[in-house]
N, C-alpha and C positions, 0 to 999 in steps of 0.2 A: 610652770605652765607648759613650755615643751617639751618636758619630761612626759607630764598627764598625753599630750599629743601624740608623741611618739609611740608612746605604749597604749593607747587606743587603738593609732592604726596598725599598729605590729596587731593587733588581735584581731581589726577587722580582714586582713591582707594573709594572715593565717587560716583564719577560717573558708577564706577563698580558696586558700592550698598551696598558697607561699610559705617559705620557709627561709630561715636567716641565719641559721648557725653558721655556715662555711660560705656563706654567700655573703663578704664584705664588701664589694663594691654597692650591691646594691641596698644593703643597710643602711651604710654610710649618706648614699644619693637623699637615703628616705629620711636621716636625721637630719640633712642637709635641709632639705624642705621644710620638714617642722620650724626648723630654728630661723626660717626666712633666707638663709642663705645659700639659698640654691636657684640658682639663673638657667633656666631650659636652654640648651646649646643648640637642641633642633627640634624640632616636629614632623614627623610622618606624616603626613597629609594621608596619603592611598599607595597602595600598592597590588599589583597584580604578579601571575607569575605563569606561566607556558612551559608543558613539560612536554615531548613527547621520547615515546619508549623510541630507542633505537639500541642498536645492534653495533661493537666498535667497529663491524667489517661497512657500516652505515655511514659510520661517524666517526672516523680515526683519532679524532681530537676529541670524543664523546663527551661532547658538549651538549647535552640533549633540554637544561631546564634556560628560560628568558624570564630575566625579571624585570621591572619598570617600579620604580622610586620615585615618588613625589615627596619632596622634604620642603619645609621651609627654613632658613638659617639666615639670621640676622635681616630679618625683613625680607627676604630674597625666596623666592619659589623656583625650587632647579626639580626640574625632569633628567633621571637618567637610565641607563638601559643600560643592562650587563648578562653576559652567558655564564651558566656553570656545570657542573656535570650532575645537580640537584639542586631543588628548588633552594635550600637554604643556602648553597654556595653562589646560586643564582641572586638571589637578594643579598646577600652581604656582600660579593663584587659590585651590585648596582648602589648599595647604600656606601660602599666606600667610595667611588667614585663619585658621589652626591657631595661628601666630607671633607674628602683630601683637598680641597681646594682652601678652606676655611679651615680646617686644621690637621696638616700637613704630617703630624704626631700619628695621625692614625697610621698611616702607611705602614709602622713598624709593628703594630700588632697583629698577632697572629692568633688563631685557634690552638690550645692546649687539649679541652677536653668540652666534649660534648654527651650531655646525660638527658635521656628523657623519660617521665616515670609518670606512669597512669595512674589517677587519683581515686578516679570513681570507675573501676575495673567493671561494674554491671552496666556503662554506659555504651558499652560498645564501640564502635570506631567514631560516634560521637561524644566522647568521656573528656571530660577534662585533664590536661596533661600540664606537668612541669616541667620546664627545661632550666637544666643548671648549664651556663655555657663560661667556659674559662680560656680567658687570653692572658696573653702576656706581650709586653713591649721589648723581653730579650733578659730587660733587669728585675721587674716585678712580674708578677703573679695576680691574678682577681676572680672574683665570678660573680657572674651576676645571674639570675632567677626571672623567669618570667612564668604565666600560668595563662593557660587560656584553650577552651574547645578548639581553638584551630592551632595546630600545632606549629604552622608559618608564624602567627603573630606571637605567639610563646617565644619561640626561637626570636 
């Protein structure tokens, strides 16, 4: 029975414009689920993000993107604020700092590789995009896939 699961939603999560060959974290996550044993660690509630152009002679620290994280983790709703030098580095300093506090583990991972690949090239700058993103903790290696018109919540 969650064989038939798995391999339904692998086809419906395909056809959205996921993909899973080299993307084992996120497989795995989603065999996780089928089989019941997969516990949500957090929830995104919302998130916003603030970019403006600047110039380094602006901004020596060219810090130019604000991002604000609303997570919920283990019952708990934490708001946080983080800067980066673009929006997605702006949101994953806010969403680690939402983390680290409840799992401490994260601190050590880092960005490896980041890919993004336009799915429906006649959609214009509104097209749906993939993003393959791979960390590592120093010893392993992963990547995980996301897909979605806004390329923030992709990432």
């Amino acid at each position: 029975m969650a064989c038939r699961a798995i391999l339904e939603t692998l086809k419906d999560l395909e056809q959205q414009g996921y993909q899973f060959e080299a993307e084992e974290a996120s497989f795995e996550l989603l065999m996780r689920q089928a089989m019941g044993d997969r516990q949500p660690l957090f929830l995104v509630q919302d998130f916003q993000v603030h970019w403006k152009l600047l110039t380094p002679a602006e901004n020596p620290a060219y810090r130019n993107a604000l991002a604000t994280v609303k997570v919920t983790v283990n019952g708990q709703n934490i708001l946080e604020v983080a800067e980066g030098n673009g929006p997605v580095s702006a949101l994953d300093q806010a969403l680690r700092k939402a983390l680290t506090r409840f799992y401490p583990q994260i601190a050590d991972f880092h960005l490896t590789d980041y890919k993004v690949r336009i799915l429906d090239g006649g959609g214009g700058t509104s097209a749906k995009t993939r993003v393959l993103v791979e960390s590592s903790n120093g010893d392993r290696r992963w990547t995980t896939v996301g897909v979605s018109g806004n390329i923030l919540e992709a990432s």
